[in-house]
C-alpha positions in Angstrom: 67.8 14.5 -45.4 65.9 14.4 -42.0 68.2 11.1 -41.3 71.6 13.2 -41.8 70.7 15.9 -40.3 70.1 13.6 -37.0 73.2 12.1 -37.4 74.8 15.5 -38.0 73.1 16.5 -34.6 73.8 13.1 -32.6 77.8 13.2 -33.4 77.8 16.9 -32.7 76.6 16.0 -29.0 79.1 13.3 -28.7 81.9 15.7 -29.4 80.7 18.2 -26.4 83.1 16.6 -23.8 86.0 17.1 -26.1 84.9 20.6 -27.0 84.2 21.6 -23.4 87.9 20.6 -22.4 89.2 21.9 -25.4 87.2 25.4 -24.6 88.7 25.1 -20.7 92.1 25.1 -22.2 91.4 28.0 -24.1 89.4 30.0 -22.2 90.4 29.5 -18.0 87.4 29.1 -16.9 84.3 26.4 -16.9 81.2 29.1 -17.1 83.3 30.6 -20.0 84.2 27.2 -22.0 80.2 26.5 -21.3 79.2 29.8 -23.1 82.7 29.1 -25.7 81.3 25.8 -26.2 77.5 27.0 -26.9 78.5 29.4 -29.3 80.2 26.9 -30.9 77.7 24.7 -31.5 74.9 27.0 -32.3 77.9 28.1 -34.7 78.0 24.6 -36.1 74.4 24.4 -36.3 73.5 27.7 -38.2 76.6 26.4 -40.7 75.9 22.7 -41.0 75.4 23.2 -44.6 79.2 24.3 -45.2 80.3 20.7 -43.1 81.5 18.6 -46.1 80.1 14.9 -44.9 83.1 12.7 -45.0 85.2 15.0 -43.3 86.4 15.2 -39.2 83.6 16.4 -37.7 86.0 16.8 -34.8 88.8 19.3 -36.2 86.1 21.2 -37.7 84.8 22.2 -35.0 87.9 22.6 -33.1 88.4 24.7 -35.5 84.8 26.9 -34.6 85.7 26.7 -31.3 89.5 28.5 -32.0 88.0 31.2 -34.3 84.9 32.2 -31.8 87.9 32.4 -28.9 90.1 34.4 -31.2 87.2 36.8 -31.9 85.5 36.9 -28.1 88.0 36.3 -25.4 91.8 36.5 -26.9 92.3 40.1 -26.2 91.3 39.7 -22.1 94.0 38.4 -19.9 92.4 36.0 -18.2 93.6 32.8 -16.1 93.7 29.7 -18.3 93.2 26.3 -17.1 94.2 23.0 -18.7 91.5 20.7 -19.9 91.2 17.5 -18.1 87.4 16.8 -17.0 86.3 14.8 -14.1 86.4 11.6 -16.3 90.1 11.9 -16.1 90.0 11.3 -12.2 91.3 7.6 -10.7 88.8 5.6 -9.5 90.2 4.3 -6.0 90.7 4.9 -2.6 90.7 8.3 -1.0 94.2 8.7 -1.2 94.6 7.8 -5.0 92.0 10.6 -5.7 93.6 13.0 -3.8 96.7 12.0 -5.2 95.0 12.6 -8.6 93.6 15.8 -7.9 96.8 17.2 -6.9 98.4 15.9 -9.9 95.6 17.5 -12.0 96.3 21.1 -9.8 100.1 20.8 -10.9 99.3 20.1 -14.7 97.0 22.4 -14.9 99.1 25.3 -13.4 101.8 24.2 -15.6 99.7 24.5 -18.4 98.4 27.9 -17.5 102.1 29.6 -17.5 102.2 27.8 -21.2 102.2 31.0 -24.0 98.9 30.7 -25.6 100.3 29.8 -29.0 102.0 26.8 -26.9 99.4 25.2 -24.9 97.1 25.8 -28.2 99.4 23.1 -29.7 100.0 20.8 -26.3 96.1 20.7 -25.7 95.1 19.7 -29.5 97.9 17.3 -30.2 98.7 16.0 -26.6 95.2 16.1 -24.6 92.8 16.1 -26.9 95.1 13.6 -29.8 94.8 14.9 -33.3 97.5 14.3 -35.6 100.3 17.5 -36.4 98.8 18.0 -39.8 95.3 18.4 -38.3 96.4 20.2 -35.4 98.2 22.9 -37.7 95.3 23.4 -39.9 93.3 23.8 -36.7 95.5 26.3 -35.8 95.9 27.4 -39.8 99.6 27.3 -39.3 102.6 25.1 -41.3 103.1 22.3 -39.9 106.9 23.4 -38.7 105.3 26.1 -36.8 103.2 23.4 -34.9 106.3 21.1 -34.2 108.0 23.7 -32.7 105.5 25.1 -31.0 104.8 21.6 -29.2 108.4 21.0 -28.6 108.9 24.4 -26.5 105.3 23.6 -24.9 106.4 19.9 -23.7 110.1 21.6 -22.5 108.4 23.9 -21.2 106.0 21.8 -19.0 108.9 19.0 -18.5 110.6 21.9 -16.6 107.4 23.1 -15.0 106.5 19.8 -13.3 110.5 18.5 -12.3 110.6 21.6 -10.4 107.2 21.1 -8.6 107.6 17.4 -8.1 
């Protein structure tokens, strides 16, 4: 039992990179994804016992990390930033970093005048890569819902980014 619940613990902290960038995309801000992505796992941990081993560890707790957004920060209008974490940079010269970072300003402005329920969708399916099913029960919606919702998103930014590059 001691065993699983180490292993429980040591895939939990490998996920915190993709929870933090998921939480930035969410909440606009890296102090609040920190304290989104805390209360998520102290969430997790207090609830460990309702984790059903041989499930994704991942979407469920993608799926903490929506719900504790919905209940804490969804009703303030606060700026939202895409997700894209310092590991996403170019290694290079200075001019491909600076090339990078200017590319990352644009994306993440585009992603910022995305509707919530649309960059939701674009930052589970197309930056952090779960599949539409387990994106929409993520999101708890049908999967139709989540297509379109990712198709207005990626028109959306298309349009967003032609018009700033």
């Amino acid at each position: 039992m001691a065993f699983e619940g180490r292993a429980f613990e040591d895939d939990l902290i490998g996920l915190i990179p993709r929870l933090r960038r998921f939480a930035r995309s969410l909440s606009g801000s890296e102090s609040d994804a920190d304290d989104l992505c805390q209360a998520a796992l102290e969430r997790a941990l207090k609830a460990r016992d309702q984790w059903q081993a041989g499930t994704r560890l991942d979407s469920w707790m993608m799926k903490i990390t929506r719900n504790i957004w919905i209940d804490s920060v969804r009703s303030s209008a606060r700026r939202r930033t895409t997700a894209l974490d310092d590991a996403g940079e170019i290694a290079g010269d200075g001019e491909q970093q600076v090339e990078s970072r200017a590319l990352r300003v644009d994306i993440d402005a585009a992603m910022d005048r995305l509707v919530d329920d649309q960059r939701e969708a674009v930052a589970l399916v197309l930056v952090e890569g779960f599949a539409y099913k387990e994106a929409a029960e993520i999101l708890d919606i049908p999967m139709g819902t989540l297509t379109s919702r990712l198709v207005r998103g990626r028109e959306a930014l298309a349009r967003d980014l032609g018009a700033t590059a």
